[in-house]
C-alpha positions as CSV (number, residue, x, y, z in Angstrom):
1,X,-110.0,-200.0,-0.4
2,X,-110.8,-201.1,-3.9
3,X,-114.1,-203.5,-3.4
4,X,-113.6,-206.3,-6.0
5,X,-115.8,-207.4,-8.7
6,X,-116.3,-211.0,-7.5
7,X,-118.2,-209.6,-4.4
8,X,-121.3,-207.1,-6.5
9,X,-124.5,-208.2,-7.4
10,X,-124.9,-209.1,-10.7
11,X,-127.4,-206.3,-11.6
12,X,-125.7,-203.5,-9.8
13,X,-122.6,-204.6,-11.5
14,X,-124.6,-204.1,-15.3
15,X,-125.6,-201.2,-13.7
16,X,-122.1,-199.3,-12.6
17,X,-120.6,-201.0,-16.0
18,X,-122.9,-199.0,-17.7
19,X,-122.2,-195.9,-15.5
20,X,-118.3,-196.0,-16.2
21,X,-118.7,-196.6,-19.7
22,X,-120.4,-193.2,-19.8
23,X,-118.4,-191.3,-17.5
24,X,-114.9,-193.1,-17.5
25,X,-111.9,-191.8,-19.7
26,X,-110.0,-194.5,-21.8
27,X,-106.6,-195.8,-20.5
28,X,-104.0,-198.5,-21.5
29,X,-103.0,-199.8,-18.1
30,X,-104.0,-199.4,-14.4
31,X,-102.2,-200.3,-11.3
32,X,-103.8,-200.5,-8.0
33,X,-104.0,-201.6,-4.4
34,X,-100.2,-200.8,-4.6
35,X,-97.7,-199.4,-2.0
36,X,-96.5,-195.6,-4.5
37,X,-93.5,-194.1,-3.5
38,X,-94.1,-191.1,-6.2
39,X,-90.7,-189.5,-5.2
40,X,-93.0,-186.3,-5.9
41,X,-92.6,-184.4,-2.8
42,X,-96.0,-182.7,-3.4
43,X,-97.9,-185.9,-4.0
44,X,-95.4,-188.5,-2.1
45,X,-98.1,-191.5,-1.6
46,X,-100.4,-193.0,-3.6
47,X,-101.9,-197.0,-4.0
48,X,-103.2,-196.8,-7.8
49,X,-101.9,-195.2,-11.2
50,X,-102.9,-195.1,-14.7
51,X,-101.4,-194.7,-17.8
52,X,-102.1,-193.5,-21.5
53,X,-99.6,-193.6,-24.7
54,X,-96.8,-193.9,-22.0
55,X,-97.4,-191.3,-19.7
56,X,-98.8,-190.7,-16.7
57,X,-102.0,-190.1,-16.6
58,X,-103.4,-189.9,-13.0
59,X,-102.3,-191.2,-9.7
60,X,-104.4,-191.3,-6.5
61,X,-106.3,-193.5,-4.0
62,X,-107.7,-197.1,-6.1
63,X,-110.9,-194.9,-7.0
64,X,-108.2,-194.4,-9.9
65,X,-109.4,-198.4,-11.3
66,X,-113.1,-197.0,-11.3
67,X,-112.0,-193.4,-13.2
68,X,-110.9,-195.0,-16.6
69,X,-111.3,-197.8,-18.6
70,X,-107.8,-199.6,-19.1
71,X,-107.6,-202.3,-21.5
72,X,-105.3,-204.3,-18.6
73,X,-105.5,-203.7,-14.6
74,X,-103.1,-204.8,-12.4
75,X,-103.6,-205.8,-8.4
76,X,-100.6,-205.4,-7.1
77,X,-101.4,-206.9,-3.5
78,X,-99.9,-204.3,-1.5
79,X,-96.8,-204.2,-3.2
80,X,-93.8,-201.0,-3.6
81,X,-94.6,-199.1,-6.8
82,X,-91.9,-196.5,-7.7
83,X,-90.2,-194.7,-10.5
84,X,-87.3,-197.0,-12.1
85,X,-83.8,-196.8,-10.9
86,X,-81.8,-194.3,-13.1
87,X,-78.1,-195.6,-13.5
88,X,-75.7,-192.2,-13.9
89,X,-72.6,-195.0,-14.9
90,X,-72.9,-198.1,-16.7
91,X,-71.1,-199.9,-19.0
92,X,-72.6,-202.1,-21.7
93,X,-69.6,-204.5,-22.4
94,X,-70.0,-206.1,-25.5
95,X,-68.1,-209.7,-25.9
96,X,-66.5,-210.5,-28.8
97,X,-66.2,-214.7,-29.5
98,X,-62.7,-214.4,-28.6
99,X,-64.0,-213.8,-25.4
100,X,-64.5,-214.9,-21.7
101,X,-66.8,-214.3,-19.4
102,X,-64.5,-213.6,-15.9
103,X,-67.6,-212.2,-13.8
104,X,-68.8,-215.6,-12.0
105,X,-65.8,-217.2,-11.6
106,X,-64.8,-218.1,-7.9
107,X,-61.0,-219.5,-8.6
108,X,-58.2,-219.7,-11.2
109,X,-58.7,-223.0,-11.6
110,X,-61.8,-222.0,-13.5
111,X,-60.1,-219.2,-15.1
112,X,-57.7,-222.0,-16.6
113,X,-60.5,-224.3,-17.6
114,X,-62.2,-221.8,-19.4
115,X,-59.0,-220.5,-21.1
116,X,-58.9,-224.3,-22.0
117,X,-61.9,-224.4,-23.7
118,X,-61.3,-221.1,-26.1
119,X,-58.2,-222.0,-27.0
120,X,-59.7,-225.4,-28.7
121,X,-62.2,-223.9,-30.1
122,X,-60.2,-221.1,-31.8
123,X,-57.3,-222.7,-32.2
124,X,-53.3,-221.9,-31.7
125,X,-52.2,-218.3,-32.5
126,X,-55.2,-216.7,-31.9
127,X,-55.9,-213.9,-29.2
128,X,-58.1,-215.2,-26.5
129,X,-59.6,-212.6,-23.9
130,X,-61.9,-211.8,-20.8
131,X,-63.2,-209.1,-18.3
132,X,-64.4,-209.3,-14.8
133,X,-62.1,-211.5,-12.8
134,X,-61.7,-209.7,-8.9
135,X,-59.0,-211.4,-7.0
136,X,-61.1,-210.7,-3.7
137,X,-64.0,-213.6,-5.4
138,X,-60.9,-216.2,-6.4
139,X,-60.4,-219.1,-3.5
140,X,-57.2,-218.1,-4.1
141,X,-57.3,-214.7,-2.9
142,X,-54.8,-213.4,-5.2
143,X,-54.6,-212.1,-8.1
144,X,-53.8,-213.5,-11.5
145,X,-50.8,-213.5,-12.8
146,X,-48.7,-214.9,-15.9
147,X,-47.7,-218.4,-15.2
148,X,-51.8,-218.8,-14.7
149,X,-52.4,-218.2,-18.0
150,X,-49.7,-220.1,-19.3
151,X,-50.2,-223.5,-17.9
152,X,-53.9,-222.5,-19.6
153,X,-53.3,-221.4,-22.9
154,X,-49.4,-221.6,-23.2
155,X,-50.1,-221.2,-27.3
156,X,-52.3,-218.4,-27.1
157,X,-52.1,-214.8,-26.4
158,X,-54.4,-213.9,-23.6
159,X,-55.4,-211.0,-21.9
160,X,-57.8,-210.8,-18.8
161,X,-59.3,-207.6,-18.0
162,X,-60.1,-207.1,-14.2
163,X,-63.7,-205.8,-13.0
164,X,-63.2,-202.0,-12.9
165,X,-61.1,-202.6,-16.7
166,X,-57.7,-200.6,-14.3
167,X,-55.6,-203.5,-15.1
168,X,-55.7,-206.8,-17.2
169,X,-53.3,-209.3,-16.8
170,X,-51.4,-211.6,-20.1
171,X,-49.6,-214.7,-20.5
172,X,-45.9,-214.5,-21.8
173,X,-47.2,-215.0,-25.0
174,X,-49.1,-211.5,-25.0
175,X,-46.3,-210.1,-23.0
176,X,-43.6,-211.0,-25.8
177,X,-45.8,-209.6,-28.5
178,X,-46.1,-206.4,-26.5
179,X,-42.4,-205.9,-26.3
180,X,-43.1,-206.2,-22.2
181,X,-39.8,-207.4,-20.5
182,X,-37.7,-206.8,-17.2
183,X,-36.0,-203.7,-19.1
184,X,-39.2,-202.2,-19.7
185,X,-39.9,-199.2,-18.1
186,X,-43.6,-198.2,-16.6
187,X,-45.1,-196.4,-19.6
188,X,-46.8,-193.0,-19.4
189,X,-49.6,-193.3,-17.2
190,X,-49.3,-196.6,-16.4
191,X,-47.3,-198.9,-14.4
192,X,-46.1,-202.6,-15.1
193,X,-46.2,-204.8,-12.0
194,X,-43.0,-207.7,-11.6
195,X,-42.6,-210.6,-9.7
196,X,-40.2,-210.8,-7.0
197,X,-37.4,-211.8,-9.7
198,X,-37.8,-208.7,-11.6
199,X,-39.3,-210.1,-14.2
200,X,-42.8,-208.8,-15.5
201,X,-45.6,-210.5,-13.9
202,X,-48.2,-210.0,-16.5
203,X,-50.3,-207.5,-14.8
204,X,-50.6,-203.8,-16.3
205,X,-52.3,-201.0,-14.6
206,X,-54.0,-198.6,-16.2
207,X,-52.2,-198.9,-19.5
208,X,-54.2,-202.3,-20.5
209,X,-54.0,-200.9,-24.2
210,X,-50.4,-202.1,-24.5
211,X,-52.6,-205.5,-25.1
212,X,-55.6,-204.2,-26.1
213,X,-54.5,-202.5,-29.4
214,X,-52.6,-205.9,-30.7
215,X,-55.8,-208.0,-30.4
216,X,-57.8,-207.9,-33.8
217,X,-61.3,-206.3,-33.7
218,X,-64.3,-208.2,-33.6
219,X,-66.7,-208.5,-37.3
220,X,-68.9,-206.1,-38.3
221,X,-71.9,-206.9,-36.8
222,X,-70.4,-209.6,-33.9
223,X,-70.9,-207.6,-31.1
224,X,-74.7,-206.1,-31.4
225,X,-76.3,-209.2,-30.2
226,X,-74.3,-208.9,-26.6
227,X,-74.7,-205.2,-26.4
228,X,-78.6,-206.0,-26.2
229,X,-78.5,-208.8,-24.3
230,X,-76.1,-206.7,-21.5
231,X,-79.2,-203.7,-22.4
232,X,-82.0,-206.4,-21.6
233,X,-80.2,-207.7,-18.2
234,X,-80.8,-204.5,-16.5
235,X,-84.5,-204.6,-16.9
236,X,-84.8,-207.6,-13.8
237,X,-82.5,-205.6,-12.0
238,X,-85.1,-202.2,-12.2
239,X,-83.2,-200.2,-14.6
240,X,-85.2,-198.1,-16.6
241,X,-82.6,-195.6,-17.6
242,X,-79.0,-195.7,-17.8
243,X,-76.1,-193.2,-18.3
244,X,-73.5,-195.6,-20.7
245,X,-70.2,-194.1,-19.6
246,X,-67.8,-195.1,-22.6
247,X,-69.4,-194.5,-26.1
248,X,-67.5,-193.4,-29.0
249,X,-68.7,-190.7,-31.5
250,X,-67.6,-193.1,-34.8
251,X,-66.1,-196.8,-35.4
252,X,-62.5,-195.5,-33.7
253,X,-61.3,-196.9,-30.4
254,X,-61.6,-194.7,-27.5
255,X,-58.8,-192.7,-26.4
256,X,-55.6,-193.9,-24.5
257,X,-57.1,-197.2,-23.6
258,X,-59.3,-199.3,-26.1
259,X,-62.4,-200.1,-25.0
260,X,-63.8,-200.6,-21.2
261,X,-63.2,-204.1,-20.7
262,X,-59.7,-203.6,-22.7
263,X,-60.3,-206.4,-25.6
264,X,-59.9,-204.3,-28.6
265,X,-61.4,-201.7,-30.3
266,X,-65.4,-201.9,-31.3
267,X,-65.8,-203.3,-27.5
268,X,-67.4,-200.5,-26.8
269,X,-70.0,-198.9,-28.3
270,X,-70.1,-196.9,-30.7
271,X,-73.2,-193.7,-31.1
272,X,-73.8,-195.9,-34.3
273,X,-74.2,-199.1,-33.3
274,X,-76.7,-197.8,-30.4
275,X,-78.2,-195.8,-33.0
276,X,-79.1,-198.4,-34.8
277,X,-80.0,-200.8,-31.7
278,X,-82.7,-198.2,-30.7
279,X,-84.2,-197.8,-34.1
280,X,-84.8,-201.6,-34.2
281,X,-85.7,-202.3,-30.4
282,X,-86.0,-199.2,-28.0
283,X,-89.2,-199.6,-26.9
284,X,-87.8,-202.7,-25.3
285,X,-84.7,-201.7,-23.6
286,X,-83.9,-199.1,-20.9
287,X,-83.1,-195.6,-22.2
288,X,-80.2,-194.5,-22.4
289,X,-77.9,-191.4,-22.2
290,X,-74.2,-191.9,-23.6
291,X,-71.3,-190.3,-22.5
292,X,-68.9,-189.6,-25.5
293,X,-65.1,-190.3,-24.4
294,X,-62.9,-187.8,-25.8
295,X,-61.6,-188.2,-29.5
296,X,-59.6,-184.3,-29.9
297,X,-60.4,-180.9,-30.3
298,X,-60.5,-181.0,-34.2
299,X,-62.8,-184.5,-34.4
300,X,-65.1,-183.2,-31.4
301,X,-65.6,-179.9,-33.9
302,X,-66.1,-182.2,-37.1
303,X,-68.7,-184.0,-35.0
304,X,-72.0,-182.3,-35.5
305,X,-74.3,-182.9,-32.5
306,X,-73.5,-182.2,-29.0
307,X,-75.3,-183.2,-25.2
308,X,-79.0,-183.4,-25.7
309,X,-79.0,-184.7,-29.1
310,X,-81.6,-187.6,-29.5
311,X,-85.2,-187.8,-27.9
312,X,-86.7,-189.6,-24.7
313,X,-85.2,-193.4,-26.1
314,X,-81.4,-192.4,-27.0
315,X,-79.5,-189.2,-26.6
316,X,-75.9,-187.7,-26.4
317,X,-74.8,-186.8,-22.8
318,X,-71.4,-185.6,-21.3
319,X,-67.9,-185.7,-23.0
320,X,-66.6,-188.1,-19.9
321,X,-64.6,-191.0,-18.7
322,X,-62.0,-190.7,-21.0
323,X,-59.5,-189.7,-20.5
324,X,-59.7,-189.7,-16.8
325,X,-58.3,-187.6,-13.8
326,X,-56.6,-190.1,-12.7
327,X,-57.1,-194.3,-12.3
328,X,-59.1,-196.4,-9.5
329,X,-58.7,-197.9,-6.6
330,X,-58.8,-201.4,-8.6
331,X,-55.3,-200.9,-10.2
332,X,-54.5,-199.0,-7.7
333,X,-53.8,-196.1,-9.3
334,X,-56.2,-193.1,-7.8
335,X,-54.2,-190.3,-7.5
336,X,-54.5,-189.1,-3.6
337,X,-53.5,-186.6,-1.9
338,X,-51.3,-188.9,0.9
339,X,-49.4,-191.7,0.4
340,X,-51.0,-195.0,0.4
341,X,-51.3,-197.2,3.1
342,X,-48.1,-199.0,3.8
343,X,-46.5,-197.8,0.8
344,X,-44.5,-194.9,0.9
345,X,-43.9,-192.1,-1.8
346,X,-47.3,-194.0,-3.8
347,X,-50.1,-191.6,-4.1
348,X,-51.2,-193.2,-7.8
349,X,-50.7,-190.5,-10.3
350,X,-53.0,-188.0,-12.7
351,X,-53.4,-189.9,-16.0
352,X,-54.1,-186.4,-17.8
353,X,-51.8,-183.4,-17.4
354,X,-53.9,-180.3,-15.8
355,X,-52.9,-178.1,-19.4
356,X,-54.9,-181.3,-21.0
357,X,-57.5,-181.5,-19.0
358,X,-58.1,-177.7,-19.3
359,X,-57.8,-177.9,-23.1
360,X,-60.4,-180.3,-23.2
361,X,-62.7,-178.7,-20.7
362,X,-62.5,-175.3,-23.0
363,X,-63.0,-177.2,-26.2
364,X,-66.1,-178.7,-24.9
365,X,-67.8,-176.2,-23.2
366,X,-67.0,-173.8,-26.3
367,X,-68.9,-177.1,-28.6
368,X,-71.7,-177.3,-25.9
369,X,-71.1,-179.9,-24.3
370,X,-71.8,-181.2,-20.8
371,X,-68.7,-182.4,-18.6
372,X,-68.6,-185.9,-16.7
373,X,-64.8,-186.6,-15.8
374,X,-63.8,-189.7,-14.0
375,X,-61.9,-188.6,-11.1
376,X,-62.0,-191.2,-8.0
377,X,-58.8,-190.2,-5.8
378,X,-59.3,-186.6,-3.8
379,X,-55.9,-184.9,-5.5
380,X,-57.3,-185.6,-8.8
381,X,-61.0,-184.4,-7.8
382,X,-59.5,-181.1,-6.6
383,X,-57.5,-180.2,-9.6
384,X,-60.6,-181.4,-11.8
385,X,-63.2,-179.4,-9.4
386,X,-60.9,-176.7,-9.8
387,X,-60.4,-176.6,-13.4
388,X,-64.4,-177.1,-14.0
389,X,-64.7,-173.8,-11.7
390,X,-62.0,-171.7,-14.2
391,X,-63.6,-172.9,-17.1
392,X,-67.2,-171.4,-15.5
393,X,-65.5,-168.4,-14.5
394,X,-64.0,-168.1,-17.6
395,X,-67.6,-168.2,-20.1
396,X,-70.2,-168.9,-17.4
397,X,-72.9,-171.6,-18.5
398,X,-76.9,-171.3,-18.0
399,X,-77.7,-174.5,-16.3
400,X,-74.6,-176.4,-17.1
401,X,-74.9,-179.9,-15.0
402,X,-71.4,-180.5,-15.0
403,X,-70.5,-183.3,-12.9
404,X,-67.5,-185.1,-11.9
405,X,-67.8,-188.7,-12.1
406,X,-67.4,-191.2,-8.8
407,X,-66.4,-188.9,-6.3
408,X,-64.8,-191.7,-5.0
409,X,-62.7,-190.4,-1.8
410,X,-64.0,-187.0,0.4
411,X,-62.1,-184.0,-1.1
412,X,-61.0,-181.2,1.3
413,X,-63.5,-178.6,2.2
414,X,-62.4,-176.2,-0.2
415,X,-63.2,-178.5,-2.7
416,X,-67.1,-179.2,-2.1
417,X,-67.2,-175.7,-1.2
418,X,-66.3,-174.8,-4.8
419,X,-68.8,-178.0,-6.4
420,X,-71.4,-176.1,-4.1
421,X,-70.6,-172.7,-5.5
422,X,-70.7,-173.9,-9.0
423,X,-73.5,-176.1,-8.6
424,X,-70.7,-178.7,-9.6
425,X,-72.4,-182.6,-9.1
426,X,-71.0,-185.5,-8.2
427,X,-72.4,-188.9,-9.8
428,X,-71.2,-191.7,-7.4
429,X,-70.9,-195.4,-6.6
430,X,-71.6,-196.3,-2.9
431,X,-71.9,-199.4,-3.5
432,X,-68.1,-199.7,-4.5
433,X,-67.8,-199.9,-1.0
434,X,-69.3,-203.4,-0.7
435,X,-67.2,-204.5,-3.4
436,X,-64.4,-202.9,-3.5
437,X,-63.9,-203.2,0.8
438,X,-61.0,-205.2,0.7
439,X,-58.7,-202.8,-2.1
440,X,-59.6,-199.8,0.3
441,X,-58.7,-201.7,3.5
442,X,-54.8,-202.4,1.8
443,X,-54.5,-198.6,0.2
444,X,-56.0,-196.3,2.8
445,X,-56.5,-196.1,6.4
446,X,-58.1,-193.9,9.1
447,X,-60.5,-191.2,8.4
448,X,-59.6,-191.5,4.0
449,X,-60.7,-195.1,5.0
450,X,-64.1,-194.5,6.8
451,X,-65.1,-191.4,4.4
452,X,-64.6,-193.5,1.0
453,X,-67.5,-193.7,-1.1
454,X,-68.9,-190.3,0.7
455,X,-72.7,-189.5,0.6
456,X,-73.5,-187.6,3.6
457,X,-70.6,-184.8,3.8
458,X,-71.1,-183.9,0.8
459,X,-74.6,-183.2,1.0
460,X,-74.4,-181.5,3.4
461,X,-71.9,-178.8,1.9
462,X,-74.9,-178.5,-0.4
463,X,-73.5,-180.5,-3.4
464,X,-76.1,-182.5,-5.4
465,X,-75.6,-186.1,-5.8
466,X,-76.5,-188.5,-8.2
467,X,-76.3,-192.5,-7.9
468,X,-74.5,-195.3,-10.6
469,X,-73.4,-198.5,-10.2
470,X,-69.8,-198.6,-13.2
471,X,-70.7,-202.3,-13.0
472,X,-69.4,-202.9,-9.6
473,X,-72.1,-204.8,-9.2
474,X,-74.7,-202.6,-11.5
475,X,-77.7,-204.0,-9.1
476,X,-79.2,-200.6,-7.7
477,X,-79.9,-202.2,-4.4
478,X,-76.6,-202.4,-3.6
479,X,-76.0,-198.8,-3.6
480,X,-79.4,-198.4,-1.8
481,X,-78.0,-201.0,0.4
482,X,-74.3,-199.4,1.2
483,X,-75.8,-195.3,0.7
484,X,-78.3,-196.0,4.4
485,X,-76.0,-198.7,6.2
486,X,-72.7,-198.0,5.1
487,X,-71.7,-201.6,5.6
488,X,-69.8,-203.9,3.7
489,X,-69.6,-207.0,2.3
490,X,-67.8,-208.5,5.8
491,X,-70.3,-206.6,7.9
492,X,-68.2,-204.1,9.0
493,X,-69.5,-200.5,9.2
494,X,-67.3,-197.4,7.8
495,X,-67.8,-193.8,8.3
496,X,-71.3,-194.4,9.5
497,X,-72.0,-190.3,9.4
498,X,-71.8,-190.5,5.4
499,X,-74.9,-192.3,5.6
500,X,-77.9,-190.9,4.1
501,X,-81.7,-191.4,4.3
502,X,-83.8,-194.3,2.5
503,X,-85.5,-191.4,0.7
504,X,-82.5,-189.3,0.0
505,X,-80.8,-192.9,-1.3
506,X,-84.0,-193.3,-3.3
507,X,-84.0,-189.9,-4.7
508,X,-80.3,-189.9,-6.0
509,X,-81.5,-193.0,-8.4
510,X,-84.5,-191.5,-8.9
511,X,-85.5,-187.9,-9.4
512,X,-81.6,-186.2,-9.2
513,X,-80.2,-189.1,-11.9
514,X,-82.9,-187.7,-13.9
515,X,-81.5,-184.6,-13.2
516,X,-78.1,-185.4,-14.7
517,X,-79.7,-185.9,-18.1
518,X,-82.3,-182.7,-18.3
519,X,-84.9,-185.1,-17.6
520,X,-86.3,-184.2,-14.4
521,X,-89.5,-183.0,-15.6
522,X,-89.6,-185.8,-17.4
523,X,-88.6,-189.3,-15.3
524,X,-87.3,-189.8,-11.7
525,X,-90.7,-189.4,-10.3
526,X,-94.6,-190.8,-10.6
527,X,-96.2,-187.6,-11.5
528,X,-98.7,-187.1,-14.2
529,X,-97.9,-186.4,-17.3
530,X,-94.5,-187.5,-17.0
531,X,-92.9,-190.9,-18.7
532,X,-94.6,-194.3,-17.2
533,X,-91.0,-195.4,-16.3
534,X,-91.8,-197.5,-13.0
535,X,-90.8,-201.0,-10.9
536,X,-92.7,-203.1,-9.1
537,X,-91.0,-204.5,-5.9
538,X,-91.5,-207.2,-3.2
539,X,-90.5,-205.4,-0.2
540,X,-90.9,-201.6,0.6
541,X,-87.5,-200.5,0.7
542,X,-88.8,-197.7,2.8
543,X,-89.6,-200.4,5.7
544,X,-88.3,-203.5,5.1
545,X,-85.0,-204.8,7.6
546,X,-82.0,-203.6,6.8
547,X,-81.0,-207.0,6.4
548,X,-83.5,-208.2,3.9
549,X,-82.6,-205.2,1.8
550,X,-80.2,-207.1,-0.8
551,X,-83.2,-209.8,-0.7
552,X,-85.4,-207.6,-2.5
553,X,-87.0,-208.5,-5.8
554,X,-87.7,-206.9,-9.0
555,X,-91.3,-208.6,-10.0
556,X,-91.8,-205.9,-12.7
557,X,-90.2,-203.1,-15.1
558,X,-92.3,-201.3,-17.0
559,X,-91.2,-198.4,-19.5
560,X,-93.4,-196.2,-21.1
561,X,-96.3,-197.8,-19.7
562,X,-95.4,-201.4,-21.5
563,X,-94.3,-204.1,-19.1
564,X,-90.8,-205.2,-20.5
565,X,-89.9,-207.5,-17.8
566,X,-92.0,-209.2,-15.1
567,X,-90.8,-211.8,-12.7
């Protein structure tokens, strides 16, 4: 135990002041009578660290406080020290002014006030939209449709993106300009819901880009000021690093789609605009890794950098997310191998053909590129598993790290038996299950329904897993939360056998995220000489109740040894 200050004599204190000054080595911060959980498994506790030019420089016992001389020291009464949580699938969403923000509200009368509100302020005519509403959060427990919006905004078109961005819903307005009537047949990879009548209800799955591409981009320059603030708001929530899932490689929309949240093109960002975010403030925000969706064969050549372009703040990561295996569960449009629930003939449907989705595989690999496909029903991880394995066969890679991206539903056996083989990973979202627990309980059933959101089979076929969020909620501790309990926002308990560990929960945020990236030897752990990338937390979430888990508090994030966010 570290004896404080406050309790030496006065002249043996000049006297051990002098002693240090000799003998200790300059530092820039110091952190002790702490709880580390290093995540190094050769060095897994600790109680103090120090830190030099944003590195690691020791760790240890608090004899650490008396070894160097920091310019700041930091008690941290017993608290968890560990490395920061590594998000493999986030989305910054940037909001243009046209735009309203759908994640808080809790009924469509408050979707209809706000939708109110724009329309005044921008005035008739003009395109009003949104992302985040969930129909499970709405008093109304339904979702949105048409007629909503119109008694809102009946003189403006409006489109409202769902959390997830697999459907959006318009008012007739938006519908009329979209040439969407009861004639209209489901487009291409996509599918147009109707009310009982036949006519079009407004809703669009997958396909929200029949809106999106009608609504005018944002000004230059309108949306940088939300993509940082969206950066900045996952510092509280211990996010040191992040894996943005939709950026593209110039100022051109992504892909089949538009942008994330499905408002237009420039809504997501672009590697320029985070280019130039990073250069003015990256020693503030988390770092980041971008995913690059898609744009062709011939622009992908024409681009000149590929994954691992960029240094420790900002770099280029997989070609992913678009375009996808197949949709989501939010739609629903996962492509599964049985019908869904109640709903005969359904299985959802691949969004890209498997002579696409080999093309693009090729293409990439041939450019040096890692691969991160969205794939979240199990027929559309099987066909993608299986086309990652030809495309290894075909030219085999030297530490490839392909991945597929949410691993949503448990593929058969001879599916993880290939990702094991081919050292294929899967970057997933337990903590969909919390969230997303009533869309499961209306599409699937029986054992699909209790191995959703698997962890623990697939470990134990030997395939590596890493952990994200895709916004649904990004809060790590919900993973954490749903990966070791497997339980629900009602409290029920699913599939309780594809629960994992605290540490193994820890370590897919931590260390194995890293992974993802090429940064293992550099983040993911407390180890010396690696990045001071670390969180301070109020409870242990080694020990603390299961049920006091989601209670658990961020009181510091620090990156590259600078504290960028303290409670």
């Amino acid at each position: 135990m570290l004896i404080r200050r406050s309790l030496i004599p006065a002249s043996l204190l000049l006297l051990a002041q002098t002693s240090v000054a000799q003998a200790a080595e300059p530092a820039d911060l110091v952190l002790y009578d702490a709880r580390v959980i290093t995540m190094d498994p050769d060095h897994p506790k600790a109680t103090a660290i120090a830190i030099r030019n944003g590195k690691i420089l020791a760790i240890g016992d608090d004899d650490i406080a008396s070894q160097f001389e920091a310019s700041r020291e930091i008690d941290l009464d017993g608290r968890m020290l560990m490395p920061g949580f590594i998000d493999t699938h986030v989305h910054i969403i940037g909001t243009p002014r046209r735009a309203v923000d759908l994640t808080q509200v809790g009924s469509i009368a408050e979707v209809q006030q706000l939708l109110r509100d724009k329309a005044e302020e921008l005035g008739k005519g003009e395109w009003i939209t949104g992302y985040g509403w969930d129909e499970a959060k709405l008093a109304e427990k339904r979702n949105l449709v048409s007629t909503d919006l119109d008694k809102a905004a009946p003189d403006n078109p409006v489109m409202l993106t769902r959390a997830g961005s697999h459907s959006a819903v318009g008012n007739s307005l938006a519908m009329k300009l979209a040439d969407i009537d009861s004639s209209t047949p489901d487009p291409d990879r996509g599918v147009i819901d109707h009310f009982d009548n036949g006519e079009p209800n407004g809703i669009i799955r997958e396909r929200i880009d029949l809106y999106a591409r009608l609504v005018p981009p944002p000004a230059p320059g309108e949306m940088k000021p939300s993509f940082v603030s969206r950066l900045k708001a996952l510092l509280p929530l211990g996010i040191t690093s992040l894996m943005e899932a939709l950026t593209t490689i110039d100022d051109e929309p992504a892909d089949k789609g538009g942008a994330p949240d499905g408002t237009g093109p420039a809504t997501a960002p672009t590697f320029k605009q985070f280019r130039e975010i990073y250069a003015e403030q990256g020693e503030s925000l988390p770092r980041s890794t971008l995913y690059i969706a898609y744009p062709g064969a011939e622009r992908l050549k024409a681009f000149p950098y590929h994954t691992g372009y960029g240094d420790d703040r900002l770099k280029l990561g997989p070609i992913g997310e678009m375009p996808a295996a197949d949709g989501g569960f939010t739609g629903p449009t996962a492509w599964t191998l049985e019908d869904y629930k109640d709903m005969p003939g359904f299985r959802g449907r691949a969004l890209t053909s498997p002579e696409d989705l080999l093309s693009m595989v090729r293409t990439a690999r041939n450019l040096g590129w890692q691969m991160g496909i969205h794939a979240i029903g199990d027929a559309a991880i099987e066909r993608l598993v299986a086309i990652y394995a030809q495309a290894l066969d075909e030219e085999p890679q030297h530490d490839a790290r392909w991945f597929t991206a949410h691993l949503t539903m448990l593929p058969p056996p001879e599916t993880l038996s290939l990702m094991a083989s081919h050292d294929i990973w899967g970057a997933a979202q337990p903590n969909f299950l919390y969230n997303l627990e009533g869309r499961y309980n209306q599409t699937l059933d029986g054992e699909r329904l209790q191995h959703i959101n698997p962890v623990g089979t697939p470990l134990r076929w030997g395939v590596h897993m890493a952990f994200g969020s895709d916004n649904l909620p990004i809060g790590p501790l919900y993973g954490f939360y749903v990966a070791v309990t497997r339980q629900a926002a009602s409290g029920t308990v699913y599939g309780k056998d594809e629960a994992v560990s605290r540490i193994e929960a820890l370590r897919a945020y931590t260390q194995d995220a890293a992974y993802l990236s090429w940064d293992e030897n550099k983040k993911g752990s407390l180890t010396p000489g690696k990045l001071a990338d670390m969180i301070v937390l109020d409870h242990n979430l080694l020990t603390v109740p299961e049920a006091q888990i989601l209670d658990t508090k961020v009181d510091m994030t620090i990156i590259g040894g600078k504290v960028v966010y303290q409670r």
